[in-house]
Backbone as XML, in Angstrom:
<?xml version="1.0"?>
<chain id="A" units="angstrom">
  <residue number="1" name="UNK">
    <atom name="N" x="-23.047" y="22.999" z="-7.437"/>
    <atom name="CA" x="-22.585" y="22.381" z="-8.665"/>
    <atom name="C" x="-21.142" y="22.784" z="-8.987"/>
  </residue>
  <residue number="2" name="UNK">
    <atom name="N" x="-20.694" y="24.016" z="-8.602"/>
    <atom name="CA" x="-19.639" y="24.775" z="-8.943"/>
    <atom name="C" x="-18.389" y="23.790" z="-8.135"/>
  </residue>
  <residue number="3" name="UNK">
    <atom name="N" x="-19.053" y="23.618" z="-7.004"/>
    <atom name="CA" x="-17.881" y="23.496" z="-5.846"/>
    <atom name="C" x="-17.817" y="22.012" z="-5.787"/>
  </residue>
  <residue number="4" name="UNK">
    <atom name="N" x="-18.469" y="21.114" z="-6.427"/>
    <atom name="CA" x="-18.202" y="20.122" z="-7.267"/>
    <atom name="C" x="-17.334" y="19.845" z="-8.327"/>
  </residue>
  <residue number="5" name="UNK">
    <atom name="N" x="-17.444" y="20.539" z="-9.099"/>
    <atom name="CA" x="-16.540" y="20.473" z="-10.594"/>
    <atom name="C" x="-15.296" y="20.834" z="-9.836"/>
  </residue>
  <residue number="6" name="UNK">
    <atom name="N" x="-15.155" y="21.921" z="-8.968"/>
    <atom name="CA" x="-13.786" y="22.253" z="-8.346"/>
    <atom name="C" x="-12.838" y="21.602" z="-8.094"/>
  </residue>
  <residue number="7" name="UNK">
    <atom name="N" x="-14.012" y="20.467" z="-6.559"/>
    <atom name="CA" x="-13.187" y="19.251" z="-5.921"/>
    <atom name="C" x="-13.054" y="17.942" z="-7.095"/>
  </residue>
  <residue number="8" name="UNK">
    <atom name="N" x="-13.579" y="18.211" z="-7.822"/>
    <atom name="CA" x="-13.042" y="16.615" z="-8.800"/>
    <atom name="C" x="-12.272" y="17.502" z="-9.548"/>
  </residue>
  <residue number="9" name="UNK">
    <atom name="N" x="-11.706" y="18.362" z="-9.926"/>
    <atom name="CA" x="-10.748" y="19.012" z="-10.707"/>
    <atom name="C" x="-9.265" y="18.630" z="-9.839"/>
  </residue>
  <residue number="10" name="UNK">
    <atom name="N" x="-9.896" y="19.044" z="-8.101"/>
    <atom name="CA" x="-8.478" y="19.181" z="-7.299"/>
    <atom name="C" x="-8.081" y="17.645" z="-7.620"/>
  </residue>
  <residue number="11" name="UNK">
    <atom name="N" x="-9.141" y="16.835" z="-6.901"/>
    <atom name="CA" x="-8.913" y="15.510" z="-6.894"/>
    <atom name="C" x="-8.091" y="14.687" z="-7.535"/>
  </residue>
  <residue number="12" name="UNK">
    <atom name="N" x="-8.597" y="15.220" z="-9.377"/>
    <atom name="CA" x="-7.459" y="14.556" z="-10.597"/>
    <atom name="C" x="-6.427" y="15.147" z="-10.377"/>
  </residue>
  <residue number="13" name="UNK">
    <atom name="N" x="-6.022" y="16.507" z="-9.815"/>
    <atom name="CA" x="-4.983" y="16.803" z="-10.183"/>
    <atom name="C" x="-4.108" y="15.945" z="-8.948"/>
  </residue>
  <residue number="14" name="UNK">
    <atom name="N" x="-4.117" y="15.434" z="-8.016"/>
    <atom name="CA" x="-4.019" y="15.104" z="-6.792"/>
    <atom name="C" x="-3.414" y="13.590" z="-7.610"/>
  </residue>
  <residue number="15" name="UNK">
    <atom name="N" x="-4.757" y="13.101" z="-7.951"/>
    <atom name="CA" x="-4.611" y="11.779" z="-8.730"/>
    <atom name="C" x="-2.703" y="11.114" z="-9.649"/>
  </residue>
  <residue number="16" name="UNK">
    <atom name="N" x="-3.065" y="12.086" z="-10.011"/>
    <atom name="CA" x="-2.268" y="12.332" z="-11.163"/>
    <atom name="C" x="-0.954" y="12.951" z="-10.863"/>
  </residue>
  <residue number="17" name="UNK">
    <atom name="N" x="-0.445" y="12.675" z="-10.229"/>
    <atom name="CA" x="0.509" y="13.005" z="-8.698"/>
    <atom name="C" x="0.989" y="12.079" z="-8.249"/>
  </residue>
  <residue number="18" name="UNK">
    <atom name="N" x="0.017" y="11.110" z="-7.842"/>
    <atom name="CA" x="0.644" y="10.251" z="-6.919"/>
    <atom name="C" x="1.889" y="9.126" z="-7.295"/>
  </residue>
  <residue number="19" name="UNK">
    <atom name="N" x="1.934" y="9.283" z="-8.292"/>
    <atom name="CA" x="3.185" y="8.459" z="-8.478"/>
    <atom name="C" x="4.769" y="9.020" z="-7.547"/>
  </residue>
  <residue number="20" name="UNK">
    <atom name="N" x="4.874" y="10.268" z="-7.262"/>
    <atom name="CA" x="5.556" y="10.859" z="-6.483"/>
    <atom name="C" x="5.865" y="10.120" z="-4.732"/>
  </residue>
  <residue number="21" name="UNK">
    <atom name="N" x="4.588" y="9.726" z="-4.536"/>
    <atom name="CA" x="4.771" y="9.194" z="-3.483"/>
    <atom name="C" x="4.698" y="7.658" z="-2.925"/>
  </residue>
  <residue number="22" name="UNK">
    <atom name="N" x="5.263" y="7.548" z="-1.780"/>
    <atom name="CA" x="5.683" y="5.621" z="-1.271"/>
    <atom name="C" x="4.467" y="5.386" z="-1.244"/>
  </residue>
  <residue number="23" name="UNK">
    <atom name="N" x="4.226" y="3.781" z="-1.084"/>
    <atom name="CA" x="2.983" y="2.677" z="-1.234"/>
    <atom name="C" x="2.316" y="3.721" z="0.010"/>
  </residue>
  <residue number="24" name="UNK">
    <atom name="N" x="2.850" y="3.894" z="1.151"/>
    <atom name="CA" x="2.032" y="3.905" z="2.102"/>
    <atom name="C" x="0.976" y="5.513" z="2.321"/>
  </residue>
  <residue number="25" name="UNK">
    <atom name="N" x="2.085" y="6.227" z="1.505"/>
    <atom name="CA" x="1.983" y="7.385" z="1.411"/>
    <atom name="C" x="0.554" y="7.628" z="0.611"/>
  </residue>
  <residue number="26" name="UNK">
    <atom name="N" x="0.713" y="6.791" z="-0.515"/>
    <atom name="CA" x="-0.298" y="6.844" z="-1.354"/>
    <atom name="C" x="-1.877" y="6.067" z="-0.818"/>
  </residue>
  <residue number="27" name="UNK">
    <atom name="N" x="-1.479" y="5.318" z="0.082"/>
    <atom name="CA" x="-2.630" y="4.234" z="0.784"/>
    <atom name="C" x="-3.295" y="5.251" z="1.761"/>
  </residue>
  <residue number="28" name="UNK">
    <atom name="N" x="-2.931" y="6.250" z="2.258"/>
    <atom name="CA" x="-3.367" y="7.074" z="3.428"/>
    <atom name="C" x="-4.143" y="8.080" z="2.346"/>
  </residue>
  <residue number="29" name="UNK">
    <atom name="N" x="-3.416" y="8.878" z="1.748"/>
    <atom name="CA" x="-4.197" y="9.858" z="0.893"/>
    <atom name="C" x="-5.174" y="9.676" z="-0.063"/>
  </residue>
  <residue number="30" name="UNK">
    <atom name="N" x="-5.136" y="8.219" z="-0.985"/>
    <atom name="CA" x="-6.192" y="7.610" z="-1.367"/>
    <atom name="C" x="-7.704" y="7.675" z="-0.569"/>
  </residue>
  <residue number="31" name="UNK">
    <atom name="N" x="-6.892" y="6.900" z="0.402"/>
    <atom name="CA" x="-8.494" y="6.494" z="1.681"/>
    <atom name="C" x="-8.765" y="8.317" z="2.354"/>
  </residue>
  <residue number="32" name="UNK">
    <atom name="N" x="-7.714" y="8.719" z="2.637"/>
    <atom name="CA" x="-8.616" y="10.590" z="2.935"/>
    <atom name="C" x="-9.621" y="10.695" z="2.096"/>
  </residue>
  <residue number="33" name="UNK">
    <atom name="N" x="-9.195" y="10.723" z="1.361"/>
    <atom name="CA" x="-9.607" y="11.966" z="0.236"/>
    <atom name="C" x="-10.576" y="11.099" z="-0.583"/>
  </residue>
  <residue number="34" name="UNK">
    <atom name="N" x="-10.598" y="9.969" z="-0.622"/>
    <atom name="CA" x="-11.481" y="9.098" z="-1.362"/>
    <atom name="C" x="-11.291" y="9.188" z="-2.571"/>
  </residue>
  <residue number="35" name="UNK">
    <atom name="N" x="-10.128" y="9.289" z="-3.420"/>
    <atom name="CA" x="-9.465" y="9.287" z="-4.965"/>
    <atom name="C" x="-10.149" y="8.496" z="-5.753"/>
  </residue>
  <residue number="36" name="UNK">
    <atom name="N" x="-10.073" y="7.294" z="-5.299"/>
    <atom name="CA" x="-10.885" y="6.118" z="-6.452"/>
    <atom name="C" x="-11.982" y="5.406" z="-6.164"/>
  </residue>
  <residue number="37" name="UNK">
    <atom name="N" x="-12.672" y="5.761" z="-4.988"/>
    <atom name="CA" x="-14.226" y="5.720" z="-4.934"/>
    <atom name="C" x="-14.954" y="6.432" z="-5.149"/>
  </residue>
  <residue number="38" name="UNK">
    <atom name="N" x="-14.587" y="8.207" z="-4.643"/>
    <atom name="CA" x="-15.803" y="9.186" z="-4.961"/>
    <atom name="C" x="-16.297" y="8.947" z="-3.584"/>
  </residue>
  <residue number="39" name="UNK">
    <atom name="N" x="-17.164" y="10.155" z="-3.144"/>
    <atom name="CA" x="-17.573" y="9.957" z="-1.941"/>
    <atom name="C" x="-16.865" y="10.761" z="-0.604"/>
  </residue>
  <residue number="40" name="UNK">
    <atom name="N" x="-17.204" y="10.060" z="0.940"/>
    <atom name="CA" x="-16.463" y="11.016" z="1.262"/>
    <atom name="C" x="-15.333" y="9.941" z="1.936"/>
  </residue>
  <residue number="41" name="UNK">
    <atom name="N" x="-14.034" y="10.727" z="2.626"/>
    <atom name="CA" x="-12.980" y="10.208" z="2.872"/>
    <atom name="C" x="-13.314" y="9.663" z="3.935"/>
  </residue>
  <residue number="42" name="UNK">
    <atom name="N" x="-11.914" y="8.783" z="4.519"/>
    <atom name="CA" x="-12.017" y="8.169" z="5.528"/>
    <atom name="C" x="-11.395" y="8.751" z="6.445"/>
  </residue>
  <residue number="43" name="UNK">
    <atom name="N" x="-11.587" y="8.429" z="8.077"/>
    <atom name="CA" x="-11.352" y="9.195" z="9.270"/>
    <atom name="C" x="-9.620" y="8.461" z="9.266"/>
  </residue>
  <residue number="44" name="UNK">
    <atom name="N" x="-8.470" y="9.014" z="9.935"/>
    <atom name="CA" x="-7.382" y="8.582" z="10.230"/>
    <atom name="C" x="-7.333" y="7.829" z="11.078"/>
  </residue>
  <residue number="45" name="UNK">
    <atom name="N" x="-8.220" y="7.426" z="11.585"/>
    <atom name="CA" x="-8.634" y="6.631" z="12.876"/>
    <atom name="C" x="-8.939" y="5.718" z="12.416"/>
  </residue>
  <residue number="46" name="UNK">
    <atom name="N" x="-10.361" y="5.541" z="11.033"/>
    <atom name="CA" x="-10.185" y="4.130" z="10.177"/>
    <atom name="C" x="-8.786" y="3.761" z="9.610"/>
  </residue>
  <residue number="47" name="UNK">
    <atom name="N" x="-8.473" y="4.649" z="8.885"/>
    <atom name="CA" x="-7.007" y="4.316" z="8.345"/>
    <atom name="C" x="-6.162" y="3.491" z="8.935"/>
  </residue>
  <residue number="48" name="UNK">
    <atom name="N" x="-5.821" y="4.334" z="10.417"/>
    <atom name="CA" x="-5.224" y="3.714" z="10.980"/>
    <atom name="C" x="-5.299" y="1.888" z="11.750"/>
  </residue>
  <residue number="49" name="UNK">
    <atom name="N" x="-6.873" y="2.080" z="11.709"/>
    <atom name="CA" x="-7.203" y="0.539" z="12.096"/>
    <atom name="C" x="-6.949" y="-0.403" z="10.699"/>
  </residue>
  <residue number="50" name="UNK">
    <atom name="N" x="-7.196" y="-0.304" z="9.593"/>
    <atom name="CA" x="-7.168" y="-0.859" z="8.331"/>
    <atom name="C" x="-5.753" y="-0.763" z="8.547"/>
  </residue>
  <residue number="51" name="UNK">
    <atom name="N" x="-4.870" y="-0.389" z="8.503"/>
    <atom name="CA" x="-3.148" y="-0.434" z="8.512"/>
    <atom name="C" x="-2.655" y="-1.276" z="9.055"/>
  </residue>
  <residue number="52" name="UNK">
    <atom name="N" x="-3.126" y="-1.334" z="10.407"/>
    <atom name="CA" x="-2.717" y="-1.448" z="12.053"/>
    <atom name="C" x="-1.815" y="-0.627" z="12.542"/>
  </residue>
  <residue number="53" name="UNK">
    <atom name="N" x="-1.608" y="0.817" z="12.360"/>
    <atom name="CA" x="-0.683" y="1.358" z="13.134"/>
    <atom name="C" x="-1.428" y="2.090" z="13.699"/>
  </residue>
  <residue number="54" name="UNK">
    <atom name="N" x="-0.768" y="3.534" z="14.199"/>
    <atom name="CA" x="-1.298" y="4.667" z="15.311"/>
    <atom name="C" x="-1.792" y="5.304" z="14.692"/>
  </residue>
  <residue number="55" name="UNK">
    <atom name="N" x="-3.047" y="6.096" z="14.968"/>
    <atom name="CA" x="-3.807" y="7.447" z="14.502"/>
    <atom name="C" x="-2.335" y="8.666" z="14.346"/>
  </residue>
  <residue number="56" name="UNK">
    <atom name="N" x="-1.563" y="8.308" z="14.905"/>
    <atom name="CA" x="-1.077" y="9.701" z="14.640"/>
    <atom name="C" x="0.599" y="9.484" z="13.908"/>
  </residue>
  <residue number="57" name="UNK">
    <atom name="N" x="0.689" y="7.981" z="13.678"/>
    <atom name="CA" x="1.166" y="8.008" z="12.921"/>
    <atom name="C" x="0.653" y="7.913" z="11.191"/>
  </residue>
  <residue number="58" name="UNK">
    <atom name="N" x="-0.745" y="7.713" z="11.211"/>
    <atom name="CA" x="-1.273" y="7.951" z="10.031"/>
    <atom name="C" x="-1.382" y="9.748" z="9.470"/>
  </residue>
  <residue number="59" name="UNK">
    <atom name="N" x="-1.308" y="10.156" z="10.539"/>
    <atom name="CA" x="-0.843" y="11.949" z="10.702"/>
    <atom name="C" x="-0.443" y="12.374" z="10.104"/>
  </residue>
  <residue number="60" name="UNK">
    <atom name="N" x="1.249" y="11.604" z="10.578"/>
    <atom name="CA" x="2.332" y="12.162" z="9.998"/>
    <atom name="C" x="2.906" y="11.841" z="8.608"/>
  </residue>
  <residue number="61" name="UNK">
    <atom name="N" x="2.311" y="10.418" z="8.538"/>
    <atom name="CA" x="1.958" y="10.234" z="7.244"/>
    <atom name="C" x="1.418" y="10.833" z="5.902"/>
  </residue>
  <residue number="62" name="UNK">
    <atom name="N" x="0.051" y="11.834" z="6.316"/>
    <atom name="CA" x="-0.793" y="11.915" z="5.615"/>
    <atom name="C" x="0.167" y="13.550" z="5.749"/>
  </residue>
  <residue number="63" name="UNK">
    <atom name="N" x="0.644" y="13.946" z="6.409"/>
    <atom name="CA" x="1.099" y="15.472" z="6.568"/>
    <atom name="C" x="2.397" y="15.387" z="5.450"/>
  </residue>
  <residue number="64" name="UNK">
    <atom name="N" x="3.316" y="14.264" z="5.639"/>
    <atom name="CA" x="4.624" y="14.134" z="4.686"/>
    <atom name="C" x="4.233" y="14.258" z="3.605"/>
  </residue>
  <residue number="65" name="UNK">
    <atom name="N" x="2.946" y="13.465" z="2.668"/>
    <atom name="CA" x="2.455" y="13.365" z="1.490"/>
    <atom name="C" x="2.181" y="14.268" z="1.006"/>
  </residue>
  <residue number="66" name="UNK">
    <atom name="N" x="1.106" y="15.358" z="2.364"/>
    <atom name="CA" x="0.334" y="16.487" z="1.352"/>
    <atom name="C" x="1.505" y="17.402" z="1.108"/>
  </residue>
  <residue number="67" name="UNK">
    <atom name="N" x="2.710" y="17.648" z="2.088"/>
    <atom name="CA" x="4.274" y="18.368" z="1.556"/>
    <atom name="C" x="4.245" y="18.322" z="0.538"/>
  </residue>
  <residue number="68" name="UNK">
    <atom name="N" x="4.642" y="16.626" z="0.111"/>
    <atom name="CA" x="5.471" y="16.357" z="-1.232"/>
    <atom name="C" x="4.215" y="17.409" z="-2.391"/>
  </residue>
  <residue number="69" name="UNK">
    <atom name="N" x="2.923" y="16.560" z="-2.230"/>
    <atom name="CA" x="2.334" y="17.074" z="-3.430"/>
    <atom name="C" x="1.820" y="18.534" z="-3.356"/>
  </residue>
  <residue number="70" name="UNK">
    <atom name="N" x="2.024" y="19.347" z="-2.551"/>
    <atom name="CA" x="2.216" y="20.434" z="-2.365"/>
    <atom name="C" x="3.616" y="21.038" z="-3.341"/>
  </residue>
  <residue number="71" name="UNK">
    <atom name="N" x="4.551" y="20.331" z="-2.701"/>
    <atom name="CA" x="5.980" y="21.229" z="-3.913"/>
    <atom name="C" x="5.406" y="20.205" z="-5.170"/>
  </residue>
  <residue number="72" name="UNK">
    <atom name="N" x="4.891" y="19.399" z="-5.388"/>
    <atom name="CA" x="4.720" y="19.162" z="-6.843"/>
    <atom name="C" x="4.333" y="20.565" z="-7.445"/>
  </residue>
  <residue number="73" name="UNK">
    <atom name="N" x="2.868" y="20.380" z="-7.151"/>
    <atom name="CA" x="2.230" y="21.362" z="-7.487"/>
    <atom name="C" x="2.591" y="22.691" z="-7.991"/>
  </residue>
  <residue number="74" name="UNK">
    <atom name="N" x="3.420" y="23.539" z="-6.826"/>
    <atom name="CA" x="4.225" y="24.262" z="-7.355"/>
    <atom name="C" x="5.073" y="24.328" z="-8.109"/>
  </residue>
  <residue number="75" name="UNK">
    <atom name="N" x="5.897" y="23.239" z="-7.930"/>
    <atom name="CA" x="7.014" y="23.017" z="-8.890"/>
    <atom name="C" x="6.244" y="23.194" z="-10.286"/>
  </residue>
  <residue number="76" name="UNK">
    <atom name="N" x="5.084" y="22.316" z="-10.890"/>
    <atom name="CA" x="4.198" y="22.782" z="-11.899"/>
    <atom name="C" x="4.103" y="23.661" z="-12.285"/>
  </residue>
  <residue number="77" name="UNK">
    <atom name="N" x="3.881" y="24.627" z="-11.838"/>
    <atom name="CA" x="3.090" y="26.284" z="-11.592"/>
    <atom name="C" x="4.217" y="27.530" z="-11.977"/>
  </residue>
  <residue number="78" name="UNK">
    <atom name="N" x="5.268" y="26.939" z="-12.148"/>
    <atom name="CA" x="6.865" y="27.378" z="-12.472"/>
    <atom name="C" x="7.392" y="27.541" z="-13.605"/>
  </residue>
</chain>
């Protein structure tokens, strides 16, 4: 129950963020993480087929984003 309340805590805060980042940026981390369905995320491998690009450019994608909202975060915390 605990580790529930946690991940929908991270989640909003995640949520509530994303304006920070590009359309595409936000289309990859949405579908991870499952932001506005609930549930569980999607593989980068779906992603990447729903896109049409490369698994590993959905990667590097999804790696640039969690950066940015990573220094959000901190930047917050300041």
């Amino acid at each position: 129950m605990i580790k529930e309340v946690d991940l929908k805590i991270e989640k909003s805060k995640i949520y509530r963020n994303l304006d920070i980042l590009y359309e595409r940026e936000k289309e990859v981390v949405v579908g991870r993480f499952c932001l506005n369905t609930g549930g569980d995320g999607r593989t980068q491998r779906e992603i990447a087929k729903e896109l049409g690009i490369s698994r590993s450019y959905v990667s590097r994608i999804e790696k640039r984003a969690l950066i940015k909202l990573y220094h959000e975060f901190y930047k917050a915390k300041r």
